[in-house]
N, C-alpha and C positions, 0 to 999 in steps of 0.2 A: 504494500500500500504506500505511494506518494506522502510525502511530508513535507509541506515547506522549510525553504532552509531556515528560515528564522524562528522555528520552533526548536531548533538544536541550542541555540543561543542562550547562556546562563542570564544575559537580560530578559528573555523573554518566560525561562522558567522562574524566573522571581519575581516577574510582571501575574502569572497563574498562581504563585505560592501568596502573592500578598491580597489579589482579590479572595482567595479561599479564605483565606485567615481573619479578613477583616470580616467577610460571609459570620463565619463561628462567632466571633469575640462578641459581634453586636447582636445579632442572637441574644443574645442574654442582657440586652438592656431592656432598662423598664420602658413601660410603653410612654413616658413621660418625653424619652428621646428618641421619638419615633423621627422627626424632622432631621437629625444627628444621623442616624441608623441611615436614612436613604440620601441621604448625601456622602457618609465613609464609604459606602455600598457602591454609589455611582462613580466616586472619583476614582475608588479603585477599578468599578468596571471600565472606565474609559480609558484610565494610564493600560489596559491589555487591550481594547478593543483600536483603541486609535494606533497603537504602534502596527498589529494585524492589517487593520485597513490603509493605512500608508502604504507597507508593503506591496499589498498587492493591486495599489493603482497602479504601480508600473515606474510610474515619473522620478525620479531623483528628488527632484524638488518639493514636491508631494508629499514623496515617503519622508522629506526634512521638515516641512510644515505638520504634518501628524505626530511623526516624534520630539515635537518640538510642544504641542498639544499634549501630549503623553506626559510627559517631561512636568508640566504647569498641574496635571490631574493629581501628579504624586507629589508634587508642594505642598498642596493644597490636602490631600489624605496627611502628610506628615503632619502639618498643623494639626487638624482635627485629632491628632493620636495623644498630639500634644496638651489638648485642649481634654481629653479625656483622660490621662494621667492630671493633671490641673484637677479637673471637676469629679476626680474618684472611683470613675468609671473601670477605669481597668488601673489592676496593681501593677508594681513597679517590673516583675517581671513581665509580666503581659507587655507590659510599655517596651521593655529592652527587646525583647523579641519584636516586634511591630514595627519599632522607629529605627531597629539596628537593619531588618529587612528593608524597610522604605529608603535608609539612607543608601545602602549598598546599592540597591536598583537603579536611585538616583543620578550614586557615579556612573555605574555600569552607562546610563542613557547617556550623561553628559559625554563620555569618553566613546561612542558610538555614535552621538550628533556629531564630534567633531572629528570622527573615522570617514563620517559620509560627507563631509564638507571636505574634506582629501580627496575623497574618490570624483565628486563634482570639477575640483577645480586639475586634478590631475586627468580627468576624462577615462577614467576606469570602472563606469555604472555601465552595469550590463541591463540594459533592459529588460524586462521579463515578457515572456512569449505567451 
């Protein structure tokens, strides 16, 4: 069975391990942070789904502007984790596993936007068929 290349990519297995996890962890919040719950939910759904959809427009510039969107979703999940260690939501290890995953991923993108800003200006994108 076919596999995109970018699902081999430990950015992109930490982009599925962190939407998973934030899935569980808010789970178990009170229904009082229901508006909290589908905002951690969607920013991490987006930092996987916009990197995915980048890909396979095809465009270099595209897949820079999606990862680049991807990038801004897990800012924004980092906060929020931060904001729930803050507000007591999740204890200090819940926190270290969640923020140590978001910030890793984080580099991983940043050092992978500026791999594809290489391949742009040295003309080494292969387009996809």
């Amino acid at each position: 069975m076919y596999e995109e290349p970018y699902k081999k990519l430990i950015l992109w297995k930490n982009l599925c391990e962190l939407r998973s996890k934030i899935f569980v962890i808010t789970a178990g919040f009170k229904n009082g942070n229901l508006r909290l719950v589908e905002q951690m939910r969607a920013a991490a759904r987006s930092a996987k789904q916009n990197f995915s959809e980048g890909y396979k427009l095809g465009s270099l510039n595209q897949f820079i502007n999606f990862c680049n969107i991807s990038r801004a979703s897990l800012e924004e999940l980092s906060e929020d984790i931060e904001d729930c260690m803050i507000d007591k939501l999740i204890n200090k290890v819940e926190y270290n596993d969640l923020q140590g995953l978001a910030k890793r991923t984080m580099y991983l993108m940043d050092r992978y936007i500026k791999s594809l800003h290489l391949m742009k200006v040295n003309n080494r994108w292969k387009r996809r068929k």
